[in-house]
C-alpha positions in Angstrom: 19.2 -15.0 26.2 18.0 -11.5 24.2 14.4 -11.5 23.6 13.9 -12.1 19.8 12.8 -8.8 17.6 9.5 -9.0 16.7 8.7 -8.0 13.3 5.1 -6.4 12.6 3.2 -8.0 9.9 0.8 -6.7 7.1 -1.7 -8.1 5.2 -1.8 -7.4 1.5 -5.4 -6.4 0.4 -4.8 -7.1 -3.2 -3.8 -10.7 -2.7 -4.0 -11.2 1.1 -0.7 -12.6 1.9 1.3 -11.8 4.7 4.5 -10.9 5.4 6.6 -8.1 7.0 5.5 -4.9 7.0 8.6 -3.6 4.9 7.9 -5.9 2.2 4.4 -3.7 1.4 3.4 0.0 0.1 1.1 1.7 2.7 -1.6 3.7 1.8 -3.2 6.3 4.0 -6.0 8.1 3.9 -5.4 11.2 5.8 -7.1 12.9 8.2 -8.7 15.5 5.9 -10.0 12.7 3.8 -7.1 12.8 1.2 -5.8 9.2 -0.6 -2.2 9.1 -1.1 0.8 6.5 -0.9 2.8 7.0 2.0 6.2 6.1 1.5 7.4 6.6 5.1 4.9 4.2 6.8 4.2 6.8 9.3 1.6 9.2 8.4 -1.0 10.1 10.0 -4.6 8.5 9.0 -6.2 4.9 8.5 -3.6 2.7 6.5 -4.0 -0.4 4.2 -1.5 -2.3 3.0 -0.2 -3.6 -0.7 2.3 -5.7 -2.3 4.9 -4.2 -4.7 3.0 -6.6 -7.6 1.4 -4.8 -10.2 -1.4 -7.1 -9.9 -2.3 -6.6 -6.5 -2.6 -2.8 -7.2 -5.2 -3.9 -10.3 -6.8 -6.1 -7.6 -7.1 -3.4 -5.0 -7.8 -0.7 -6.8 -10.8 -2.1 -9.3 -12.3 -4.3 -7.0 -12.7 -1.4 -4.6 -10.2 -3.4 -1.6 -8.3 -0.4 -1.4 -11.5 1.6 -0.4 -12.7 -0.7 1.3 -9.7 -1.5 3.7 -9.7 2.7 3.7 -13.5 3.1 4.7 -13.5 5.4 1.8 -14.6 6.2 -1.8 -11.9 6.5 -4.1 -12.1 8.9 -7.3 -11.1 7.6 -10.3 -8.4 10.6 -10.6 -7.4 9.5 -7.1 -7.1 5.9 -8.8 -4.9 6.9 -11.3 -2.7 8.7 -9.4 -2.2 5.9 -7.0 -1.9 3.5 -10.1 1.1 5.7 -11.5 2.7 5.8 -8.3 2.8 2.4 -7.9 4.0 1.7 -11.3 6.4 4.6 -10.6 7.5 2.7 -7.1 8.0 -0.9 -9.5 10.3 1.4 -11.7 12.4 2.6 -8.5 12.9 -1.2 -7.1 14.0 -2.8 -10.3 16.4 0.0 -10.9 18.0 -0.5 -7.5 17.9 -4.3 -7.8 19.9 -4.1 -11.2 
């Protein structure tokens, strides 16, 4: 009998479900101290994990999760940038679902 795939799992830090680590956006803070979404999942840095909801990127980003999972401060520039890609990241999945 195979040995059954295991399949690594994530915790969301906007709502903290969860699930399979495909099924969330990583974020990484590099090594040079840089935010940034990492599309990949395998840059280099500290990671934290977040659903595709646009409410667990409001969750994560204004009740300082994000930073906190990231053992960072965030800017709010950095903020918006990681707010637009995520909104820009929502765009790109309902496109490919329709």
């Amino acid at each position: 009998m195979p040995a059954a795939t295991r399949v690594p799992q994530r915790t969301c830090v906007g709502c903290r479900t969860t699930g399979g680590k495909r099924d969330f956006v990583r974020v990484v803070k590099a090594p040079d101290g840089s935010v940034q979404i990492d599309l990949d999942g395998k840059a280099n840095g500290r990671g934290a994990y977040v659903c595709s909801k646009d409410s667990c990127w409001e969750d994560a980003l204004t009740k300082d999760r994000l930073a906190r999972a990231l053992r960072t401060t965030i800017s709010p520039e950095v903020r918006a940038d990681l707010k637009r890609g995520s909104e820009q990241l929502e765009l790109e999945t309902a496109m490919v679902e329709n």
